[in-house]
N, C-alpha and C positions, 0 to 999 in steps of 0.2 A: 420408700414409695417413689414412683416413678410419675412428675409430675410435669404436665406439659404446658408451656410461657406460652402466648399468641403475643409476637411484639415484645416479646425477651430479649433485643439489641436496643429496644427503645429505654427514656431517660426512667422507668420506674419501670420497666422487663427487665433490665441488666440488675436493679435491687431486690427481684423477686428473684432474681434467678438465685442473687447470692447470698440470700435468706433460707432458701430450698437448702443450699452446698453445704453452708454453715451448720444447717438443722439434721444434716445426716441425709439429704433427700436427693435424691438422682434429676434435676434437672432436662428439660428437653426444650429448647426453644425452637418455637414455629417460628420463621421469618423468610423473607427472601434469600438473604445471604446462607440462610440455611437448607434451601430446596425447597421451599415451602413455602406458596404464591396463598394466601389467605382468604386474597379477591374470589381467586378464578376457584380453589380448593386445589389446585396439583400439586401433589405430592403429601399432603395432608393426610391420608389414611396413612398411608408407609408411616410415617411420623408417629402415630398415634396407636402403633401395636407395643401391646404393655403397660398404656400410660392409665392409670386409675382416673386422676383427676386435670382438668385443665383450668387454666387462669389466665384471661382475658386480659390482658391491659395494651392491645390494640387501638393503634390512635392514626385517624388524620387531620392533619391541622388544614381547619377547614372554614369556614363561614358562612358556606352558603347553605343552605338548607338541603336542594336537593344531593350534592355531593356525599353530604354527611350521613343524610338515610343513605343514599345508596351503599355506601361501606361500611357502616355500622350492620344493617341488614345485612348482606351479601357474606362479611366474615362470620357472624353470627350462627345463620342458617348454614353456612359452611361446617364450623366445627363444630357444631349438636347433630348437623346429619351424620358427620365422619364420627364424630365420637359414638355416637348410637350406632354404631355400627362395629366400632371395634371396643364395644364395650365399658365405653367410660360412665364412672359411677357418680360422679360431680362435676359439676359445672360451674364456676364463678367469674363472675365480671364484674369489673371496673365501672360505676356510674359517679354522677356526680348532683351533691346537693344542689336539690333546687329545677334538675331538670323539667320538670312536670310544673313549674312555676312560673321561668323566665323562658317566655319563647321563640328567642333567636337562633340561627339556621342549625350550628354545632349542635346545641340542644336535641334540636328536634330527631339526632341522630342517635342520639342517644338515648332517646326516649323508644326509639326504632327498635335500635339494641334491645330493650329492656324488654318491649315486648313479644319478641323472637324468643329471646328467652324463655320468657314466662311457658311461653307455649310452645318448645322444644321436648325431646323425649328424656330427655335428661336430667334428674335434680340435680336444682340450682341453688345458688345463692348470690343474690347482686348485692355490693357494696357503694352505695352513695357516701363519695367522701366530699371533702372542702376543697376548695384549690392550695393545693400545692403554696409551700413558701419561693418554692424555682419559677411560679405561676409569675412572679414581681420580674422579674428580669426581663424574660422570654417577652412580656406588655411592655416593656419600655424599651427593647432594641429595636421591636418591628415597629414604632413610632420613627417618623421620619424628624431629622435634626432641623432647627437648633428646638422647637418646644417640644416638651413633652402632654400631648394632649391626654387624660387621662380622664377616663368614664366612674361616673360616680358609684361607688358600688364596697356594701356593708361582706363583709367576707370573714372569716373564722378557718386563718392556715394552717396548713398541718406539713408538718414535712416530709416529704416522699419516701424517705427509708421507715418511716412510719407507717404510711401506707403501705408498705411491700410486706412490711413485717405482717401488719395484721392481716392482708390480703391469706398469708400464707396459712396465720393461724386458721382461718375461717375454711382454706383448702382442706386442711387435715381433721376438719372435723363434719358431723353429717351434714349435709345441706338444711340450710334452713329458709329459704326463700327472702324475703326482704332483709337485710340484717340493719342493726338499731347502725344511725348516720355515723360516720367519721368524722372530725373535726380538731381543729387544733385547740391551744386551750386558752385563746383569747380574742375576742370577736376585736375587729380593726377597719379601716377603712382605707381603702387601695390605692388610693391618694396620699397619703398617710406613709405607705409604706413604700410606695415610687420615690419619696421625698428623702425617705432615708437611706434606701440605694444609694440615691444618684451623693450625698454625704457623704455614705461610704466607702464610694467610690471616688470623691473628688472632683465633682462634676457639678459645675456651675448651667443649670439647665433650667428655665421656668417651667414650673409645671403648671399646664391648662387645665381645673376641673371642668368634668362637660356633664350635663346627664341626659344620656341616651334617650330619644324620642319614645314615645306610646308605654304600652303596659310592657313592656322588655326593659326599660330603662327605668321607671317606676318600681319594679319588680327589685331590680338589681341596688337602685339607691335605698330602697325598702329592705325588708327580711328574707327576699325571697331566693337567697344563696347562705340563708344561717340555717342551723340546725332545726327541725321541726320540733324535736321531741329530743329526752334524753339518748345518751349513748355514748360510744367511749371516745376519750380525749386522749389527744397527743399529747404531751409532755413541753418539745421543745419549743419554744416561742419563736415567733420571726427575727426579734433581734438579737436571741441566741444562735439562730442558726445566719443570720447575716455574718454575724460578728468570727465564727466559726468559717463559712464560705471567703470574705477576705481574708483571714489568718492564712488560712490555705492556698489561696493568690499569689500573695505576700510571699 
């Protein structure tokens, strides 16, 4: 099957992609480095003759609110228009637990996403999963030295080649509109696992807990980024997959 990545150069596009390779599946990734502007749609249709199904995992690291709609939307209605056009039979995207809960600006981008979706010509299927176990790192480098201030918040990681894997299963089968949440297989707290980075890395750093103002930080120190209901769990645990990521440093 002929399936096309939106953000297949990115850090969980490069494992979707080589989830598709591994599974026998012809890969296509949309990106810029690949002629394929996702904002604007140029070059998008060309891309997209032959392709059955597309998978979303399209990211800008963002904060602000309006940025994040604007691009969440904008690539969205991009590839359901072009797809609808050249035929494509499935639709999936990347969301994340809790969007619809915690209302800070990235969020609300995604919640954009979500609903473009829903009401595209296209069946779909959106995946809410957990943040990523690579989620810990990426939060502690863009902290500026020597503290580490870190925001109070209950989380349940899963690790990204997990996510790609299941993203994939969920491509190759029929759409089913909301799918049951992704999550790792042990609920943690972010603080917690900043603490054991900077260990495992050897880094003598304080860490600040903070918890974010209004119902967003309430939200995030509360349930409101754990799983809602049942659904399927990752396997590897954060400090198997730490222990695993320095080994490989090393």
């Amino acid at each position: 099957m002929r399936v096309a990545v939106a953000g297949g150069t990115g850090a969980v596009g490069r494992l979707v992609v080589e989830e598709l390779t591994a599974a026998g599946h012809e890969p296509v990734t949309l990106a810029r480095s690949r002629g394929v502007d996702l904002v604007s749609g140029a070059g998008l249709e060309a891309a997209l003759v032959g392709v059955e199904t597309v998978i979303d995992v399209s990211n800008r690291t963002t904060l602000g609110r309006d940025k994040a709609v604007s691009f969440f939307g904008s690539v969205s209605r991009n590839l359901l228009d072009a797809g609808s056009r050249a035929g494509v039979r499935h639709h999936v995207a990347l969301s994340i637990i809790g969007v619809d809960r915690v209302g800070h600006g990235y969020y609300q981008g995604k919640l954009r996403q979500e609903e473009v979706v829903r009401g595209g010509q296209v069946p779909w299927t959106v995946l809410r999963a957990a943040q990523f176990h690579e989620f810990v790192p990426q939060t502690l480098d863009q902290m500026p030295k020597p503290l580490a201030v870190v925001p109070r918040m209950r989380t349940q990681p899963v690790a990204a080649r997990e996510v790609a894997r299941h993203l994939v299963d969920l491509a190759l089968a029929p759409a089913q509109g909301m799918a049951p949440e992704l999550a790792g297989p042990r609920e943690e707290q972010l603080v917690d696992l900043v603490r054991r980075l900077l260990r495992a890395r050897g880094e003598r750093r304080p860490v600040v807990p903070v918890r974010l103002p209004g119902a967003a930080g309430a939200a995030m120190a509360g349930n409101g980024q754990l799983p809602a209901g049942p659904g399927p769990r990752g396997t590897e645990t954060f400090d198997e997959w730490l222990a695993r990521t320095v080994a490989r440093r090393g």
